[in-house]
N, C-alpha and C positions, 0 to 999 in steps of 0.2 A: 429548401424545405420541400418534404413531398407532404402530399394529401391524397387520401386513400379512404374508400369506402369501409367501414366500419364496419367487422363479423358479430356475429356472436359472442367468438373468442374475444371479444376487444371488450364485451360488458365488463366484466368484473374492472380493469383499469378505469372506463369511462366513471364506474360509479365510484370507483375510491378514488379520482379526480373530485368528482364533486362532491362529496361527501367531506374535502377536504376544506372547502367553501361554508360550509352550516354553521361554526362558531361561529365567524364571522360578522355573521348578521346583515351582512351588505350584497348579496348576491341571490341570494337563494329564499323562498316563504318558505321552504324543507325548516323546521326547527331541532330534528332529527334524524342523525344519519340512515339513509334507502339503503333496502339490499340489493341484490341483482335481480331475484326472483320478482320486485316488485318493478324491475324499467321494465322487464320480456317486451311487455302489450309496447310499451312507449319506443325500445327499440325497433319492433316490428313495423310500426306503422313507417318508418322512415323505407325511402328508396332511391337509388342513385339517379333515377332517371327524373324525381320530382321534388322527393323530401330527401335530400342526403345526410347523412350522418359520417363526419370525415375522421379518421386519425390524423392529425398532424405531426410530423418527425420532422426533426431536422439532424443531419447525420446522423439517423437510426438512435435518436431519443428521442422518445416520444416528449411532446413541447405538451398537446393538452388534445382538444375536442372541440369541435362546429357542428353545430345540426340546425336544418331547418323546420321547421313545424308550420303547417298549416294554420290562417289565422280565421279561429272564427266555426268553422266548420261545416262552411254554406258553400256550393258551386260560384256562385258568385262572386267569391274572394279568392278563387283558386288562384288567383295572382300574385294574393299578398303572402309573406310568411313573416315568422316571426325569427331570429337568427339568434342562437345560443353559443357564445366560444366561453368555454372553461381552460382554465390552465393547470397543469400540474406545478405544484404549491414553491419547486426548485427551479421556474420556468417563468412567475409573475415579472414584472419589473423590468421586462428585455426588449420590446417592444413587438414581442410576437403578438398578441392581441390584435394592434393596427394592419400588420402585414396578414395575419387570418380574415380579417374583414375585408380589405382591399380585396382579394383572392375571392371571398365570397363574393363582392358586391359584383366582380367581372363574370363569374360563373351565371349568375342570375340568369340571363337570357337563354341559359343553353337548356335551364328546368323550367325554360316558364314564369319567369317568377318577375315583375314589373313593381311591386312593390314591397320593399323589406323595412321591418321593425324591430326597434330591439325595448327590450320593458326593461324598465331599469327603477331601483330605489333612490329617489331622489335625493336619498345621503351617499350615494355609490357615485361621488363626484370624480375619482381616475376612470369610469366606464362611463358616464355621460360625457365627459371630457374628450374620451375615443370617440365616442359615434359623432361627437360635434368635428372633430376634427377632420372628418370620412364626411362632412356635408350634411349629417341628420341632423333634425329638426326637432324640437318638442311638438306635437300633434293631440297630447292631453294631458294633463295632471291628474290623476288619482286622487287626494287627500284624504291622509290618516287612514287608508284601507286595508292595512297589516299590520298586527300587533305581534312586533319582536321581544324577550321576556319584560313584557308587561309594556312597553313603547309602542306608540305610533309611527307610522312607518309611511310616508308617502310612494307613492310609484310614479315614475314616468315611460309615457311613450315615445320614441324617439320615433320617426320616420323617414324613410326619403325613395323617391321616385327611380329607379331604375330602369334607364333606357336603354 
């Protein structure tokens, strides 16, 4: 599998990746497919040396997307991030997900990054399942704080330590 920083040219795939995700109801508080015009700002912020934003291929098909994000938006949490893998919808079910996170959790150190969290819907039990099985933690419960059409929606945050 390679992993490669994310151009511009990658928006449009990135967003019809997740976009791909918003039926679903277990992934995403989007309840409406994003355009491109509307990540610009949210691509931009990302950078390879702090917040990367990755393609992942494996023999040059693209498998889906990783990004880090800043948590919080204080100096003081420049350590922690939050970590996002999307997959492309021909790609779920393989176990690329586990091997993206693995890959992420070893990079950490090289961006800085001593604490990683992933938010997840507490009915999104195959993605809670992955960060438990990668050593994350639950660190909060949310309850009822997303209403999917017309449901209550819990969040969880998963955490863990990276040394």
């Amino acid at each position: 599998m390679t992993y490669r920083n994310a151009t511009l040219q990658d928006l449009p795939a990135i967003v019809a990746i997740y976009n791909t995700t918003i039926a679903g109801r277990m992934v995403t508080a989007d309840t409406e497919p994003v355009t491109v015009e509307s990540r610009i700002h949210w691509f931009n912020v990302h950078s390879p040396e702090k917040r990367p934003l990755w393609m992942v291929e494996d023999n040059g098909v693209t498998v889906g997307w990783a990004s880090f994000q800043s948590f919080y938006g204080r100096p003081a949490y420049d350590g922690t991030c939050e970590i996002s893998i999307y997959l492309h919808e021909d790609q779920r079910g393989k176990g690329y997900g586990k091997t993206i996170l693995r890959y992420a959790m070893e990079q950490c150190p090289s961006i800085g990054v001593h604490t990683l969290l992933g938010f997840i819907f507490a009915h999104n039990l195959p993605s809670l399942r992955l960060f438990e099985q990668l050593g994350f933690t639950e660190w909060a419960h949310l309850p009822n704080i997303a209403v999917l059409d017309g449901v209550e929606r819990s969040l969880n945050i998963l955490g863990k330590r990276i040394y």
